[in-house]
C-alpha positions, 0 to 999 in steps of 0.5 A, a space after each residue: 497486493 502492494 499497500 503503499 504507506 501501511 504499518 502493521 500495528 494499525 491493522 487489526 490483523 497484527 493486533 490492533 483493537 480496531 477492525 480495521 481489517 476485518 475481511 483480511 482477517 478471515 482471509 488469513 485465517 490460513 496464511 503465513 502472516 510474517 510477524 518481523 518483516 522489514 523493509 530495506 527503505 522508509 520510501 517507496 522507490 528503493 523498497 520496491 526496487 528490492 521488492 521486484 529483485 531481491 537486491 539492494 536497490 542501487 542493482 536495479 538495471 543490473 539484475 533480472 527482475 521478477 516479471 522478467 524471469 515470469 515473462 521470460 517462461 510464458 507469463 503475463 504481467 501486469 504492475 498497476 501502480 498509483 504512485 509517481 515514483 513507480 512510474 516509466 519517469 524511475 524505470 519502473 515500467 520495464 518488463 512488464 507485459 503491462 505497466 499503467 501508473 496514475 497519480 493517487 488513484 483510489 483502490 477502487 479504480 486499482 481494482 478494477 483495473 487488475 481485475 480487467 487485465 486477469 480477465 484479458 488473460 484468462 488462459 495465461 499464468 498471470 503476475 499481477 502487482 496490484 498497487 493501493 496508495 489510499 494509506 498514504 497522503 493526503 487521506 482520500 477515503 469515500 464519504 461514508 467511510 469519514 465518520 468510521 474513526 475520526 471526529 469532526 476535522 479540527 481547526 488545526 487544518 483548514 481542509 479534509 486532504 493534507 499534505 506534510 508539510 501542511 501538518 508540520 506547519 499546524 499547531 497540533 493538540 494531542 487530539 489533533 494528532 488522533 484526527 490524523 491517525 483515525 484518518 489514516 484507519 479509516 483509509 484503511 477500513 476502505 482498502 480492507 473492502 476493496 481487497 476483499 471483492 478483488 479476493 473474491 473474484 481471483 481464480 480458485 487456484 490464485 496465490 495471492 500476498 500482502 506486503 507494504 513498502 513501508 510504514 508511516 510516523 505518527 510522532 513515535 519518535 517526533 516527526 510525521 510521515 516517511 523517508 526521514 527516519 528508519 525507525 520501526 514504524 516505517 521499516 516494520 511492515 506486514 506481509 501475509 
Protein backbone atom coordinates (compact mmCIF):
# COMPACT_ATOMS: atom_id res chain seq x y z
CA UNK A 1 0.00 0.00 0.00
CA UNK A 2 2.17 3.08 -1.50
CA UNK A 3 0.75 6.22 0.02
CA UNK A 4 1.81 9.08 -2.10
CA UNK A 5 2.44 12.56 -0.09
CA UNK A 6 2.30 10.94 3.60
CA UNK A 7 4.94 12.20 6.57
CA UNK A 8 4.52 10.04 9.27
CA UNK A 9 4.22 12.46 12.36
CA UNK A 10 0.50 13.49 10.87
CA UNK A 11 -0.13 10.01 11.39
CA UNK A 12 -1.53 8.83 14.85
CA UNK A 13 0.21 5.93 14.31
CA UNK A 14 3.78 7.49 14.57
CA UNK A 15 2.63 9.69 17.37
CA UNK A 16 0.46 11.84 16.41
CA UNK A 17 -2.36 13.35 18.97
CA UNK A 18 -5.06 13.15 16.35
CA UNK A 19 -6.76 9.78 15.22
CA UNK A 20 -5.79 10.21 12.01
CA UNK A 21 -5.17 6.44 11.57
CA UNK A 22 -6.99 4.70 14.16
CA UNK A 23 -7.61 1.58 11.90
CA UNK A 24 -3.95 1.13 10.96
CA UNK A 25 -3.11 1.32 14.60
CA UNK A 26 -4.80 -1.83 15.64
CA UNK A 27 -3.59 -3.48 12.25
CA UNK A 28 0.05 -2.64 13.58
CA UNK A 29 -0.63 -3.60 16.58
CA UNK A 30 1.96 -6.72 15.58
CA UNK A 31 4.13 -5.26 12.71
CA UNK A 32 7.62 -3.74 12.40
CA UNK A 33 6.80 -0.27 12.27
CA UNK A 34 10.04 1.45 10.96
CA UNK A 35 10.73 4.53 12.91
CA UNK A 36 13.83 6.13 10.62
CA UNK A 37 13.07 5.18 6.93
CA UNK A 38 14.05 7.56 4.46
CA UNK A 39 13.25 7.89 1.30
CA UNK A 40 15.99 8.59 -1.57
CA UNK A 41 13.98 11.59 -3.28
CA UNK A 42 11.31 14.72 -2.07
CA UNK A 43 9.22 13.25 -5.21
CA UNK A 44 7.66 10.40 -6.59
CA UNK A 45 9.25 9.33 -9.96
CA UNK A 46 12.94 8.83 -8.60
CA UNK A 47 11.59 7.28 -5.20
CA UNK A 48 9.60 4.95 -6.39
CA UNK A 49 12.25 4.02 -9.28
CA UNK A 50 14.18 3.07 -5.92
CA UNK A 51 11.24 1.65 -4.56
CA UNK A 52 10.80 -1.31 -7.23
CA UNK A 53 14.90 -1.82 -7.79
CA UNK A 54 16.79 -1.30 -5.06
CA UNK A 55 18.95 1.11 -6.73
CA UNK A 56 19.51 4.52 -7.14
CA UNK A 57 17.14 5.80 -9.76
CA UNK A 58 19.28 6.82 -12.42
CA UNK A 59 19.73 2.30 -12.85
CA UNK A 60 16.07 2.37 -13.80
CA UNK A 61 16.09 0.19 -17.36
CA UNK A 62 19.17 -1.24 -16.46
CA UNK A 63 18.43 -3.28 -13.30
CA UNK A 64 15.70 -5.97 -12.83
CA UNK A 65 12.87 -4.83 -11.13
CA UNK A 66 10.87 -6.46 -8.41
CA UNK A 67 7.64 -7.37 -10.49
CA UNK A 68 10.04 -8.71 -13.18
CA UNK A 69 11.92 -11.37 -10.59
CA UNK A 70 7.91 -12.15 -9.40
CA UNK A 71 6.50 -12.47 -12.80
CA UNK A 72 9.57 -14.29 -13.75
CA UNK A 73 8.58 -17.33 -11.01
CA UNK A 74 4.75 -17.46 -11.70
CA UNK A 75 3.35 -14.49 -10.01
CA UNK A 76 0.67 -12.23 -11.03
CA UNK A 77 1.32 -8.54 -10.87
CA UNK A 78 -0.55 -5.67 -10.79
CA UNK A 79 0.73 -1.85 -9.92
CA UNK A 80 -2.67 0.38 -9.57
CA UNK A 81 -1.35 3.71 -9.37
CA UNK A 82 -3.05 7.32 -9.38
CA UNK A 83 -0.18 9.58 -10.38
CA UNK A 84 1.05 11.04 -14.06
CA UNK A 85 4.50 10.21 -13.15
CA UNK A 86 3.87 6.54 -12.39
CA UNK A 87 2.26 6.46 -15.66
CA UNK A 88 3.59 4.16 -19.42
CA UNK A 89 4.57 8.40 -20.14
CA UNK A 90 7.92 7.59 -17.45
CA UNK A 91 8.41 3.81 -17.98
CA UNK A 92 6.51 2.75 -15.08
CA UNK A 93 4.24 0.19 -16.77
CA UNK A 94 7.04 -2.24 -17.56
CA UNK A 95 6.80 -5.62 -16.10
CA UNK A 96 3.90 -5.66 -14.76
CA UNK A 97 1.14 -8.31 -15.77
CA UNK A 98 -1.15 -5.44 -15.12
CA UNK A 99 -0.54 -1.61 -15.26
CA UNK A 100 -3.50 0.92 -14.81
CA UNK A 101 -2.72 4.61 -14.04
CA UNK A 102 -5.49 7.56 -13.60
CA UNK A 103 -4.71 10.93 -12.70
CA UNK A 104 -5.82 11.60 -8.86
CA UNK A 105 -8.30 8.94 -8.37
CA UNK A 106 -9.72 8.83 -4.82
CA UNK A 107 -8.65 5.64 -2.87
CA UNK A 108 -11.94 4.28 -2.96
CA UNK A 109 -11.76 3.61 -6.94
CA UNK A 110 -7.60 2.44 -5.97
CA UNK A 111 -9.38 0.01 -3.88
CA UNK A 112 -11.47 -1.57 -5.81
CA UNK A 113 -9.45 -1.67 -8.26
CA UNK A 114 -6.71 -4.07 -6.64
CA UNK A 115 -9.31 -5.53 -4.89
CA UNK A 116 -10.82 -7.08 -8.72
CA UNK A 117 -7.68 -7.84 -9.76
CA UNK A 118 -6.68 -10.16 -6.58
CA UNK A 119 -10.15 -11.76 -7.11
CA UNK A 120 -9.26 -12.20 -11.17
CA UNK A 121 -6.30 -14.24 -9.80
CA UNK A 122 -7.53 -16.21 -7.18
CA UNK A 123 -5.19 -19.42 -7.66
CA UNK A 124 -1.90 -17.30 -8.29
CA UNK A 125 0.64 -15.71 -5.90
CA UNK A 126 -0.09 -12.37 -6.50
CA UNK A 127 2.03 -8.55 -6.13
CA UNK A 128 -0.24 -5.98 -6.14
CA UNK A 129 1.03 -2.30 -5.52
CA UNK A 130 -1.63 -0.52 -4.55
CA UNK A 131 -1.06 3.42 -5.08
CA UNK A 132 -3.36 6.43 -3.04
CA UNK A 133 -2.79 9.71 -4.07
CA UNK A 134 -5.62 11.47 -1.51
CA UNK A 135 -2.68 12.97 0.79
CA UNK A 136 -1.44 14.86 -1.87
CA UNK A 137 -2.90 18.03 -3.68
CA UNK A 138 -5.39 19.48 -4.27
CA UNK A 139 -7.15 17.64 -0.94
CA UNK A 140 -10.17 15.93 -2.43
CA UNK A 141 -11.41 14.08 0.87
CA UNK A 142 -15.68 13.06 0.36
CA UNK A 143 -17.82 15.50 2.05
CA UNK A 144 -18.15 14.10 5.60
CA UNK A 145 -14.80 13.73 6.14
CA UNK A 146 -14.72 18.06 5.80
CA UNK A 147 -15.62 18.89 9.01
CA UNK A 148 -13.19 16.07 10.79
CA UNK A 149 -10.18 18.69 11.48
CA UNK A 150 -10.55 21.62 9.40
CA UNK A 151 -12.91 24.92 9.82
CA UNK A 152 -14.60 26.70 7.51
CA UNK A 153 -12.25 27.61 4.29
CA UNK A 154 -10.66 31.07 4.52
CA UNK A 155 -10.83 34.06 2.59
CA UNK A 156 -7.38 33.26 1.83
CA UNK A 157 -8.47 30.62 -0.79
CA UNK A 158 -11.08 31.11 -3.10
CA UNK A 159 -12.04 27.52 -3.62
CA UNK A 160 -11.90 23.78 -1.67
CA UNK A 161 -9.34 22.10 -4.30
CA UNK A 162 -5.78 24.14 -4.51
CA UNK A 163 -2.84 23.89 -6.11
CA UNK A 164 1.14 25.25 -4.84
CA UNK A 165 0.98 27.62 -6.65
CA UNK A 166 -2.46 28.86 -5.69
CA UNK A 167 -1.22 28.48 -1.84
CA UNK A 168 2.48 30.35 -2.39
CA UNK A 169 0.51 33.42 -4.08
CA UNK A 170 -2.25 33.86 -0.94
CA UNK A 171 -1.48 35.93 2.01
CA UNK A 172 -1.50 33.34 4.65
CA UNK A 173 -2.29 34.04 8.63
CA UNK A 174 -1.10 31.21 10.78
CA UNK A 175 -4.65 29.78 11.07
CA UNK A 176 -4.64 29.78 7.54
CA UNK A 177 -1.53 27.85 7.38
CA UNK A 178 -3.57 25.07 10.07
CA UNK A 179 -6.74 25.04 7.51
CA UNK A 180 -4.23 23.34 5.11
CA UNK A 181 -2.80 21.03 7.18
CA UNK A 182 -6.19 20.00 9.05
CA UNK A 183 -6.98 19.40 4.99
CA UNK A 184 -4.34 17.20 4.65
CA UNK A 185 -5.49 14.82 8.06
CA UNK A 186 -8.49 14.69 6.98
CA UNK A 187 -7.54 13.11 3.71
CA UNK A 188 -6.04 11.05 5.82
CA UNK A 189 -8.89 10.04 8.11
CA UNK A 190 -10.36 9.01 4.64
CA UNK A 191 -7.56 6.69 3.48
CA UNK A 192 -7.18 5.16 6.90
CA UNK A 193 -10.88 3.73 6.17
CA UNK A 194 -10.24 2.73 2.66
CA UNK A 195 -7.01 0.86 3.80
CA UNK A 196 -8.86 -0.88 6.49
CA UNK A 197 -11.82 -2.54 4.06
CA UNK A 198 -9.06 -3.51 1.46
CA UNK A 199 -7.22 -5.26 4.77
CA UNK A 200 -10.30 -6.82 5.51
CA UNK A 201 -10.90 -8.39 2.26
CA UNK A 202 -6.94 -9.54 1.52
CA UNK A 203 -6.60 -13.59 2.11
CA UNK A 204 -5.74 -14.65 5.54
CA UNK A 205 -2.05 -15.35 4.52
CA UNK A 206 -1.65 -11.92 2.52
CA UNK A 207 1.62 -9.93 3.43
CA UNK A 208 0.58 -6.73 3.46
CA UNK A 209 3.38 -3.19 3.85
CA UNK A 210 2.78 0.47 4.15
CA UNK A 211 5.35 3.01 2.93
CA UNK A 212 5.04 6.52 1.36
CA UNK A 213 7.20 8.12 -1.58
CA UNK A 214 7.82 11.01 0.20
CA UNK A 215 6.63 13.62 2.63
CA UNK A 216 4.96 16.87 2.54
CA UNK A 217 6.12 20.59 3.83
CA UNK A 218 4.25 22.74 5.94
CA UNK A 219 6.33 25.93 6.45
CA UNK A 220 8.92 23.60 8.73
CA UNK A 221 11.64 25.31 6.92
CA UNK A 222 9.63 28.09 4.90
CA UNK A 223 8.25 26.55 1.96
CA UNK A 224 5.11 24.22 1.24
CA UNK A 225 4.64 21.01 -0.64
CA UNK A 226 7.49 18.65 -2.12
CA UNK A 227 10.55 18.29 -4.48
CA UNK A 228 12.14 21.66 -3.38
CA UNK A 229 13.92 20.58 -0.58
CA UNK A 230 15.39 17.56 1.35
CA UNK A 231 14.51 18.34 4.62
CA UNK A 232 12.83 15.55 7.14
CA UNK A 233 9.73 16.38 6.28
CA UNK A 234 9.71 15.13 2.79
CA UNK A 235 12.61 12.56 3.11
CA UNK A 236 11.21 10.85 6.46
CA UNK A 237 8.70 8.70 5.65
CA UNK A 238 6.62 5.53 7.23
CA UNK A 239 6.85 2.38 6.49
CA UNK A 240 5.20 -0.79 8.49
Amino acid sequence: IFIDTLRPDHMSLYGSERPTTPKLETWAADAAVFENARSIAPWTLPSTRSMLTGHIPERWGTVPTLQDQLSDIGWATSFVAGNVYLSSNFDMSNDWSEHRCINWPQAEVQVDRALEFIQTNPNRDAFVLLHLMDMHLPYTEPRKYKGRFAGPRPASLSKDDFHRSEVMKADLTDDDKQYIRDRYDQNLAYIDDQIARFMEALPEDATIMVVSDHGEEFWDHGDFEHGHTLYDELLRIPMV
